[in-house]
N, C-alpha and C positions, 0 to 999 in steps of 0.2 A: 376347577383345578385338576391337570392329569395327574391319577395316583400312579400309573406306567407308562414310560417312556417309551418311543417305538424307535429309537436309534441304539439302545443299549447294544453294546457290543460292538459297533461302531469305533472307527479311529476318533468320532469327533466326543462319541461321548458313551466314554467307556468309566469305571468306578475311578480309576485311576484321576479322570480328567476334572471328574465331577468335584473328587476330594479338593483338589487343584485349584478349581473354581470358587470353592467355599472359602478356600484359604483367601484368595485374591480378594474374592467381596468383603470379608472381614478386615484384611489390611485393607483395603481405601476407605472403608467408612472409618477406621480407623484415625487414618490420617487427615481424614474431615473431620473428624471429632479434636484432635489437638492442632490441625491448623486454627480453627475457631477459639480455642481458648490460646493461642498466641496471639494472633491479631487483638482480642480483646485484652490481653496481658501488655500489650504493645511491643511485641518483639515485629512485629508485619504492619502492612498500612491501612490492609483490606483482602479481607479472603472471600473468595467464592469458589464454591465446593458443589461436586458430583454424586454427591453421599443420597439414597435411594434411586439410586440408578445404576447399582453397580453391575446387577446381575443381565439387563438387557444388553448391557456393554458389553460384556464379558461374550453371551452370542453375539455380537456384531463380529468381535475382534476373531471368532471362532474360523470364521467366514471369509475373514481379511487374508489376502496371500501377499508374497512379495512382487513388489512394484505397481499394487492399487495405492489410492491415495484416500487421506481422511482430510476432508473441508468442512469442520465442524466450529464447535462452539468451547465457550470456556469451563464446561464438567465435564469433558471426554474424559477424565484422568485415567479412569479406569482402563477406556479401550488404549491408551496409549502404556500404562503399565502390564496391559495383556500383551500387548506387538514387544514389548521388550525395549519401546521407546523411552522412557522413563522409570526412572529408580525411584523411591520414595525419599530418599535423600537428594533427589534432583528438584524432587516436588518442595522439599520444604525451603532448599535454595532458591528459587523459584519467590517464594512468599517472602525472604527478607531480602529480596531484593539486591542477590548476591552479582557481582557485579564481572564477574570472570568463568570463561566458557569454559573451564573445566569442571567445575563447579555446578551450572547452569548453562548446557548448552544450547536449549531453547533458544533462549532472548539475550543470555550474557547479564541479567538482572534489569532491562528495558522493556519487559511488560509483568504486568499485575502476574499474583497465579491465574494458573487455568491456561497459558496459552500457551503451547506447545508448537515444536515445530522438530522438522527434519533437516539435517546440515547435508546440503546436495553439492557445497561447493567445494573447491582445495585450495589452498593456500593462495593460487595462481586465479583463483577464481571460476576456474574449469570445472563441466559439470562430473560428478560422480555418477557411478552406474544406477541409475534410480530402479532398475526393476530387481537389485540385489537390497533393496529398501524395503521397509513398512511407511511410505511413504505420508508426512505429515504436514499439510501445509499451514503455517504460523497464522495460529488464532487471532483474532479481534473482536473488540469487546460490543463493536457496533452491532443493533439487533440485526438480522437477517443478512449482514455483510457478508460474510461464509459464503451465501448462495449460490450468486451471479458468477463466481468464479471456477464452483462445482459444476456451471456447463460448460466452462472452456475446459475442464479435468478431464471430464469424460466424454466431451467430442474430442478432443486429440487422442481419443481411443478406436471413436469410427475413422478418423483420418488416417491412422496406421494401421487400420484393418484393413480401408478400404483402395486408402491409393500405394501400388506397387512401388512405387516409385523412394516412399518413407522406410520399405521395408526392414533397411539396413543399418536404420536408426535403433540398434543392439542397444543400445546405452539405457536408451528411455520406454520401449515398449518389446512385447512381446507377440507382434502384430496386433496388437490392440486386444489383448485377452483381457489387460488392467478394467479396474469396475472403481466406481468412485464414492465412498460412503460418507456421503453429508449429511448430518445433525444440527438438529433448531431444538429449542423449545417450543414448545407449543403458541405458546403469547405469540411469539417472535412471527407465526405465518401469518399475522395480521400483518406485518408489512408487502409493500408490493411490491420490494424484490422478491419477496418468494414466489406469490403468483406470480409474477412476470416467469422466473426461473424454469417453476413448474409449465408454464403454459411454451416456452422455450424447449425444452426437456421430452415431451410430445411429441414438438412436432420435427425434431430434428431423431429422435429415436435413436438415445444414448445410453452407456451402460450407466445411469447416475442411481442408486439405490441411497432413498432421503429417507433420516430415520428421524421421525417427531418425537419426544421426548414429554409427554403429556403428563403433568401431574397437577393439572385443573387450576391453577392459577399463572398470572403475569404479574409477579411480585405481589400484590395485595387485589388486582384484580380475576374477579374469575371467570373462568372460560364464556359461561353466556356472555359475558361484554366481550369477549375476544373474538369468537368465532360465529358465525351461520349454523343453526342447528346445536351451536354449544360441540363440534365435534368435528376436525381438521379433514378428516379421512370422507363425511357425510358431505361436507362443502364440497369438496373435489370429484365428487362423484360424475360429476357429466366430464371428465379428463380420463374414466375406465377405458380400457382398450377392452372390445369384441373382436367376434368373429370375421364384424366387415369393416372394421376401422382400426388402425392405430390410434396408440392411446399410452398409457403408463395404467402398470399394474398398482391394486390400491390393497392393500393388507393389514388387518388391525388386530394387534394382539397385547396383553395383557402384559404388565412389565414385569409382575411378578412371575408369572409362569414359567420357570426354567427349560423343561423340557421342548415346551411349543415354540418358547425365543428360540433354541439350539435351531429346532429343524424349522424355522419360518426365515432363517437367515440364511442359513443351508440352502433353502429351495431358493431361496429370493435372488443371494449370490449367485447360483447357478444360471436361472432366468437370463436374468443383468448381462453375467459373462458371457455368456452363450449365446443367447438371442438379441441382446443388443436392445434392452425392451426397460425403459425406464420403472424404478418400483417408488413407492412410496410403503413405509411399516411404519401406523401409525400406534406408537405404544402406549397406552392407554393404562389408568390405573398406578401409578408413578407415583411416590410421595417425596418430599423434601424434609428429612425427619429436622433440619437445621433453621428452617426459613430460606428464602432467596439467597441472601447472602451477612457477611458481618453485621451491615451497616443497620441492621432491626431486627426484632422477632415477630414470627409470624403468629405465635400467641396474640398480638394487637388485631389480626382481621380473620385468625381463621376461629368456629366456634367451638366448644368441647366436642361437638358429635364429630365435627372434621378431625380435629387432631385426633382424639379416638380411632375415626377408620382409619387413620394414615398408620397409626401402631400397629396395627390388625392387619395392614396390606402392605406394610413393609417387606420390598422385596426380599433381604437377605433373611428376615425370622419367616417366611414362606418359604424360602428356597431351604433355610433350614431344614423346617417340617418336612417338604418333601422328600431330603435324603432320608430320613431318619423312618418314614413310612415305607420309603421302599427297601431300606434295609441297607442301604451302601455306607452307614457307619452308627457307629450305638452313639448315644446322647453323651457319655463319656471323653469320646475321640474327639465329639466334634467343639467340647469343652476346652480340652487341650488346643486345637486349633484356632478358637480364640484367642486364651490367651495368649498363645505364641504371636498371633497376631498383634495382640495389643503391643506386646513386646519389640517387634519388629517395626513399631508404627514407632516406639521412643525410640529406640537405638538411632532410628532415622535421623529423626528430628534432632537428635542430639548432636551426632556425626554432624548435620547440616547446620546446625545453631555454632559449633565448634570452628568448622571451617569455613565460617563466616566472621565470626569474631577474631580470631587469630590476626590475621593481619591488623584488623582495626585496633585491636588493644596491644599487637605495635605500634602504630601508628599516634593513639592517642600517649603512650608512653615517651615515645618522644618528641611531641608536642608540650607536652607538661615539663621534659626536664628543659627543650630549647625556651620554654619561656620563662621557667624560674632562672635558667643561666641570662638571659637579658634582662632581667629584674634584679640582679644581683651588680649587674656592673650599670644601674640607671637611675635616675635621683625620679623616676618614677615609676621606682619599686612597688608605693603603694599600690596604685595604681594596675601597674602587671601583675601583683599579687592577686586583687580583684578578679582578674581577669581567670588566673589558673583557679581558682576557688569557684568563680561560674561554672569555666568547662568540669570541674572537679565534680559537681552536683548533678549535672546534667545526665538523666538517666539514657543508660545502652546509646552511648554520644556516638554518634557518623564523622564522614570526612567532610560536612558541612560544616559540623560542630568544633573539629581541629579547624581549618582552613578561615572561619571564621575569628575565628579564638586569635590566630596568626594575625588577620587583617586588622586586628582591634589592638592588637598589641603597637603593630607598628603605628596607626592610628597614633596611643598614648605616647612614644617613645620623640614621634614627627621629628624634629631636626636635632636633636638629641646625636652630638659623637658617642657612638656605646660602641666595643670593640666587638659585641655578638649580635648587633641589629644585620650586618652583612648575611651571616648564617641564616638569620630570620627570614632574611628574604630570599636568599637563593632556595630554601627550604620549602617556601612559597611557591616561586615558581617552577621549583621540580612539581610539586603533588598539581600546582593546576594542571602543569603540562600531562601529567599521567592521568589526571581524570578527562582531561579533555579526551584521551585517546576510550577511556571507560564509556565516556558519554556523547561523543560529539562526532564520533567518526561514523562512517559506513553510510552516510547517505546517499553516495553515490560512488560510482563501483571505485575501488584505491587500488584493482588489479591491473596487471596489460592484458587485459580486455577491455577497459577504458574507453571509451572512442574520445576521449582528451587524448589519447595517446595515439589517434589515428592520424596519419600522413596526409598534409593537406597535398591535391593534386588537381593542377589550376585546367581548367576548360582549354580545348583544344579547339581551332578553327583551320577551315580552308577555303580555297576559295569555291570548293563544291558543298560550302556547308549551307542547309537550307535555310531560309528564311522562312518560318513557321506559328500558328499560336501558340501561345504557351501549354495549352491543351496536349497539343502535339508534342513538346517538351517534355513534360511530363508523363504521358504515355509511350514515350521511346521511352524514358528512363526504365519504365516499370515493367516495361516489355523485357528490356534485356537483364532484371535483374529474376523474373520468373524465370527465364530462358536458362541461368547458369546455377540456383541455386533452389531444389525441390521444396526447402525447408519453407522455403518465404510463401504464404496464405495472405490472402487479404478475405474479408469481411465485412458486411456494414449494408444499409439500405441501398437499394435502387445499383450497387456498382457492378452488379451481374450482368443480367441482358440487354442492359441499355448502356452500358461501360460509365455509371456513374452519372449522375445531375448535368456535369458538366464534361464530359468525354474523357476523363483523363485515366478510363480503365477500358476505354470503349477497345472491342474485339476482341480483350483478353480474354473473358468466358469463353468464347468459340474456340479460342488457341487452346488455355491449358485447363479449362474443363471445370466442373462447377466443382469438383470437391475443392480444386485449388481458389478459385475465384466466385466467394457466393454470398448470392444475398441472401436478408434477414428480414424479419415483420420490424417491424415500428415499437424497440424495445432496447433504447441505450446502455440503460443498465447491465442487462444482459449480453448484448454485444461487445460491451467492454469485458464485464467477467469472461465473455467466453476468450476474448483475446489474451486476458491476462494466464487462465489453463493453458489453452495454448504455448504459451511463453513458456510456462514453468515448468512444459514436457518440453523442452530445448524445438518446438520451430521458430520460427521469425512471423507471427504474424504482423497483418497491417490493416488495424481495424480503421472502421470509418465514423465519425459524428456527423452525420450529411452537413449541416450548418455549426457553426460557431456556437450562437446561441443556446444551442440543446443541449450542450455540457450541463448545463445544471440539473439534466434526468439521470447524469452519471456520475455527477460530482464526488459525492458517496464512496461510489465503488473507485473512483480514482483517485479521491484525497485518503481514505481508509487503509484503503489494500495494498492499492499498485504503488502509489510515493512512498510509502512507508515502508512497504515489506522490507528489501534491503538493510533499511535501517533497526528495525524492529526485530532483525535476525542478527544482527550485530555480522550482515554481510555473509549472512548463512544459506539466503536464499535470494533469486532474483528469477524477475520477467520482464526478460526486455521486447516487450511491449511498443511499438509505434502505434499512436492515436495521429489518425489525420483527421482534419477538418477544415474547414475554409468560411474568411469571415472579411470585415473592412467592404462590405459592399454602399457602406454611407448613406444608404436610405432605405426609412422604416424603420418601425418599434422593433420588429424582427428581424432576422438576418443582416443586419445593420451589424454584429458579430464583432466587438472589440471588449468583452469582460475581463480586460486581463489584468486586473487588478484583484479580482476573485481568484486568476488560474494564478498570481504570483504567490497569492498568500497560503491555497489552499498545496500547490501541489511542488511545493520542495521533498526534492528526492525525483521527479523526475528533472527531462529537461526542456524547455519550451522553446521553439523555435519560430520565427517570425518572416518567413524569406518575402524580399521582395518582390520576385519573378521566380519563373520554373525553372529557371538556368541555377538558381540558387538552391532550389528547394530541393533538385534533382541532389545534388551537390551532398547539402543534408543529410537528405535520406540516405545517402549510399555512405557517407559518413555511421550514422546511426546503425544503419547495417552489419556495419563492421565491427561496431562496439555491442555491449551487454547491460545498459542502462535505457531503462524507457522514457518515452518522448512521447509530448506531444507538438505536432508541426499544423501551425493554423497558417494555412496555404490566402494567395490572397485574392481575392474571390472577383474583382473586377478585375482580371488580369490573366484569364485562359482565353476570351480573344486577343489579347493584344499581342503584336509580334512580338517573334525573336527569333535568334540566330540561335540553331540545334548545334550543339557542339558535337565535333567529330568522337569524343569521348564521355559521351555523357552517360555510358555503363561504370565506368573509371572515376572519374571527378571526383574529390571530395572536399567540400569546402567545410573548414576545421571549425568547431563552436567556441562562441566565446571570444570571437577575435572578430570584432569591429570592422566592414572597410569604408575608406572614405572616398564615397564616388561622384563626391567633387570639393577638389580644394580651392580656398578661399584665404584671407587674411585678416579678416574685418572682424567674424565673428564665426560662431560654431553650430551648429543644429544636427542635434543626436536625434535621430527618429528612426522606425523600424514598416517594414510590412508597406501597406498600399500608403501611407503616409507618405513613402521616399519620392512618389512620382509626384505629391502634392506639393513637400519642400523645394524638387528639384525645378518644379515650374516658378516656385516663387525665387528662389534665388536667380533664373535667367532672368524674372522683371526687375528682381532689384540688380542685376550687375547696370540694370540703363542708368539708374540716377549714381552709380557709384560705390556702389555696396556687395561687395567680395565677402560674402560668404561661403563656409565650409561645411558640406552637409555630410553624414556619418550616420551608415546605414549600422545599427548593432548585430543585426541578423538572428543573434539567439539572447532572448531576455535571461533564461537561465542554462546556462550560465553566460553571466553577463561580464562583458571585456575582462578577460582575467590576467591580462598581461597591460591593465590601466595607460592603454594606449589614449584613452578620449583627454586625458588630462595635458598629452603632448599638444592636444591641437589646440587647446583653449590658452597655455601656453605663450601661444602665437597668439592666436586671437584676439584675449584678454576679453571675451565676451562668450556665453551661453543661454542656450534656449533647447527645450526638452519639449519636443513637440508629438503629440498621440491624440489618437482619438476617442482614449477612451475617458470616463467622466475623470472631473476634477481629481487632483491627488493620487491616483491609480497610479500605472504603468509610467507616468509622465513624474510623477512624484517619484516612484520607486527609484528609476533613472537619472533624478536628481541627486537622490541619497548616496547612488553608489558613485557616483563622480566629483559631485562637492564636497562629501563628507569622509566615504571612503578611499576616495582619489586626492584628498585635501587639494578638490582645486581651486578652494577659495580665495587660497593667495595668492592664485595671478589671476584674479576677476578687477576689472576695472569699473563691471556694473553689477548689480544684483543678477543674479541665477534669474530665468523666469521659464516658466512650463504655458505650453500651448496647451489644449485638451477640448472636448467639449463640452457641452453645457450640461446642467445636472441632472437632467433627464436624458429619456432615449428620444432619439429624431424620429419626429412624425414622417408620415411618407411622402413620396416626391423631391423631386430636386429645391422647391423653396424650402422643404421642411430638413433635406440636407445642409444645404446651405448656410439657414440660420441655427442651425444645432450643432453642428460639428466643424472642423476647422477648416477652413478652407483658404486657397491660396490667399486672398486679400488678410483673411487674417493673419497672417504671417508673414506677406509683404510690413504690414501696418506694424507688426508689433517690432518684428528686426529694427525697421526705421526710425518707431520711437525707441528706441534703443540707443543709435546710434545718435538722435536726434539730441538727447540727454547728453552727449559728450563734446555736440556739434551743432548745435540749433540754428547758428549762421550756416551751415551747408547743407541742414536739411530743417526747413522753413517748414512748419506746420502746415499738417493735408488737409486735414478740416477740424 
């Protein structure tokens, strides 16, 4: 332990700052200490707390300037209480789960404590100036999810440092001086997002400075079962940078050690900032005087001698001792200090316990008197009496517990004339409607920046328009939209020097240069994280999934982060994000590329797009472009050789989501399908117009959002028949499709026959054309099934095939 500092005298650590410091660590552990006996008291649902880690936070945050950013974990409290980002009355709002951003501006009361965020947006949904920020991107609880996003933070650092062009991008950087401080636990690097991150973070030579947080266990496991060597910093030792090699700097220090935290974050930030030189400080020596979290005590796995040393190497009774040795306050002051702490940790809690309940115990006040006035004028009094005597009993009752109490009454009351059941109910549907807006909004953007709100603008021809692959389609588009707008970056495997798998970025590295156009090692996860930094320093990136299939190496980082952030910020934060990938090649176990019954259910909050052709896709994208909600667009993968006609405006075009077209009308019957499907329907419907069979085929184009102006229900209408054809397994995307037209479109009631869905079969297609064939849908199977179809209504005009 240092008994002398060598920054004394310094701005950063002067007696003034020191006293400052001690105060701060005292209040958070503080309020680690009475969030854990609330949740236990049951005023919270679950607490996880930052408490022996106050004092390495405290140098992190020393370090932090404005307009870096923190992609960390759920104990940051402290470094976010050091930036001035959270109040400790925000903190305890936060744990009950208070449900209004004035209150809780983080999450609005939609994440657990511990996750913090920064409000970058305005009313209008426009960004604010992030580098007048302490900028904080909104936690998640997933282990090592934080990560993969901390290198898209801080490569959009070298990208405004390095290309001239972003300069003027005032709003979000400072020519790329911002440094990005990501925090894990220790456990947490055993995932491989973080190697991937780290091994990303190397080779691209970023300012990311990751701070490990070691205090030798993963909830009841200890570090030997975690790590190589038992020691984070000692595993990554061959990722050092030398003399002749880039590398990331590796630095491990002591978590107690106040003075060496100050000045190892000091030099580290500067490194970072400065030279552009990725750090790892691996903080070592850390205890959790609490356990992990509420839900156990660590009493159960760690032994007396453990908890003993954790007493002993607590960092705030260390950091104590050292002021007290070097003299910057007598054992008196720093008593005072305390307690004033303890004091400032109630008043908190209190103020936040207060202006949490207020409303509610309106709320439940007149719940109680609306339900004795309807038991008063109801011959099932006794009955509603029951009812207010439940909620009456019901300790620290929610708007679950009113709203429920409401449904149960009317329940009792059913066809009852009572002259105060009206009131009941319209009282009902006020408070659903107000929670709905508490809990169900913000999944995707409600500003005009929408791209629901972008102006559809139809493809233009002439007679000098080219006839070209779709290849070529799609690399005009992409051409001109690099050409007029600096912000747009693309990334991903192989789309650099060889312009992509299949050409549709070919020549663009030679045009606008590898910072704009570049490739990546073989690393989804982090490809995606890096898109989504990107996004959240306002460029327009356009990452790549080389295949369909591989989604599931990023699944993670994009049902965690990117779908949700929006929502999770109560619309405080966004990255809009485009993931391209290409899939529907119909044969083989791999690249066969139609999961989309995973991407329906995993990734609400973006938007998925399914284009037939690149005349569509272009269209899309320039749509998506225009708006602030991320996408991803699975382009369709046998279909960049086949022709088309380049539209004269294919920079312009923008074909609007969510809106259906049917590109061929029929009267017989209906067939909703999306993506390389549409060229398989469109051949079966020319066999069947020979025997007589006028089908109408209905391309949806974007699954989410899907037809929102229930245009599919006009055509079956006519019809009076349907079929939901996809190729992905049973019940999936074909299921999905059902649901929102039969059930949400209620267009059951002009079916003349059962609904039926086409799909493939329950495994994935072996390879080759017979293993396509008999695995996935192919035209005869949808010749056949139309017919019996129609066969059922008409069996004298269509006589059995075989």
């Amino acid at each position: 332990m240092l008994e002398n500092d060598s920054l004394t005298g310094s701005s950063v650590l002067s007696k003034e700052n020191i006293i400052q410091d001690y105060r701060l660590a005292c209040e958070s552990r503080q309020v680690s200490l009475l969030g854990r006996k609330d949740t236990m008291g049951g005023r919270s649902k679950f607490g996880i707390f930052g408490d022996g880690k106050e004092v390495a936070q405290i140098a992190l945050a020393r370090a932090f300037k404005q307009g870096d950013f923190r992609s960390g974990y759920y104990r940051d409290q402290t470094i976010e209480a050091a930036l001035g980002n959270l109040t400790w009355q925000e903190f305890f709002a936060q744990m009950y789960a208070h449900a209004d951003l004035e209150h809780e501006p983080s999450t609005g009361g939609r994440s657990m404590n511990g996750h913090f965020s920064t409000r970058w947006l305005d009313e209008d949904g426009k960004w604010l100036d992030q580098t007048k920020l302490y900028n904080s991107v909104c936690d998640i609880s997933s282990t090592a999810g934080q990560i993969p996003r901390a290198v898209g933070l801080a490569y959009a650092s070298k990208l405004f440092r390095e290309n001239k062009e972003l300069h003027g991008f005032t709003n979000f950087t400072r020519q790329g001086k911002e440094i990005v401080f990501a925090t894990i636990g220790d456990a947490s690097t055993s995932q491989g997002m973080f190697w991937e991150a780290m091994n990303a973070s190397g080779v691209l030579q970023i300012p990311l400075l990751t701070s490990v947080w070691d205090d030798g266990y993963g909830i009841s496991v200890p570090i030997e079962y975690q790590t190589t060597k038992g020691s984070i910093s000692k595993a990554l030792a061959g990722l050092q940078r030398n003399e002749d090699e880039p590398g990331m700097e590796i630095i491990t220090v002591h978590g107690w050690d106040y003075p060496t935290l100050i000045e190892t974050y000091q030099k580290a930030a500067a490194l970072c900032r400065e030279e552009q030189v990725p750090v790892l400080i691996h903080v070592t020596e850390l205890t959790q005087p609490q356990g992990h979290s509420t839900s156990g005590s660590h009493e159960r796995y760690k032994s007396k001698q453990r908890l003993g040393w954790e007493i002993e190497h607590d960092c705030n009774i260390r950091f104590r001792d050292w002021i007290l040795k070097n003299g910057y306050a007598t054992d008196e002051e720093l008593e005072q200090i305390e307690t004033e702490a303890k004091e400032t940790a109630y008043q908190a809690r209190n103020q936040a316990w207060q202006a949490y309940r207020k409303e509610l115990d309106r709320e439940y006040l007149e719940t109680i008197q609306l339900l004795q006035e309807t038991g008063k004028a109801s011959k099932f009094a006794s009955d509603l009496s029951n009812v207010v005597l439940e909620l009456s009993k019901t300790y620290l009752p929610t708007r679950r517990d009113f709203i429920g109490s409401i449904r149960k009454a009317l329940r009792n009351v059913g066809k009852e004339e009572n002259p105060v059941k009206d009131s009941l109910k319209e009282y009902l549907r006020s408070h659903l409607q107000e929670n709905a807006a508490r809990f169900n909004t913000h999944l995707y953007s409600e500003t005009p920046e929408s791209p629901l709100l972008v102006e559809p603008i139809a493809a233009t021809y002439s007679d000098q328009s080219a006839v070209v692959d779709g290849r070529e389609v799609i690399r005009s588009f992409f051409y001109s939209q690099f050409e007029k707008n600096p912000a747009i970056v693309a990334l991903g495997e192989d789309i650099g020097m060889i312009g992509d798998v299949n050409q549709g970025f070919a020549g663009l590295q030679e045009r606008f240069g590898e910072l704009r156009i570049t490739d990546t090692g073989i690393r989804e996860a982090t490809i995606i994280g890096q898109g989504i930094g990107l996004a959240m320093r306002g460029l327009r990136p356009i990452v790549e999934i080389q295949y369909f299939d591989y989604v599931y190496y990023a699944l993670a980082t994009l049902t965690d982060d990117l779908a949700s952030l929006r929502y999770r910020t109560a619309g405080g934060q966004k990255a809009p994000l485009i993931v391209r990938t290409r899939g529907h090649r119909l044969e083989g176990i791999w690249h066969s590329g139609s999961p989309m019954g995973t991407i329906l259910s995993s990734l609400r909050g973006m938007h998925v797009a399914v284009p037939r052709n690149f005349t569509q896709a272009a269209g899309i994208y320039n749509t998506l472009l225009k708006g602030d909600d991320p996408a991803l667009v699975v382009e369709p993968l046998n279909s960049y050789r086949q022709k088309e006609t380049l539209p004269d405006n294919i920079g312009e075009m923008c074909v609007p989501l969510g809106i259906p077209e049917i590109i061929r009308e029929g009267k017989d019957i209906t067939i909703v399908t999306y993506g390389s499907m549409c060229r398989i329907v469109m051949e079966a419907a020319s066999q069947l117009q020979h025997v007589g069979i006028d089908a109408e085929v209905i391309d949806v184009q974007t699954l989410l959002p899907f037809d929102i102006n229930s245009s599919i229900v006009e055509s079956i209408k006519k019809t009076s028949r349907v079929i939901f054809a996809d190729e992905d397994l049973p019940g999936s995307a074909s299921g999905y499709m059902m649901q929102q037209v039969v059930e949400k479109q209620n267009a059951y009631r002009w079916l003349d026959a059962a609904p039926v869905t086409i799909s493939a079969k329950d495994h994935r297609p072996p390879y080759g054309s017979d293993g396509d064939y008999f695995s996935k849908p192919n035209m005869d199977d949808i010749f056949e099934t139309v017919y019996q179809i129609m066969r059922e209504a008409a069996p004298e005009q269509y006589p059995e095939l075989f």
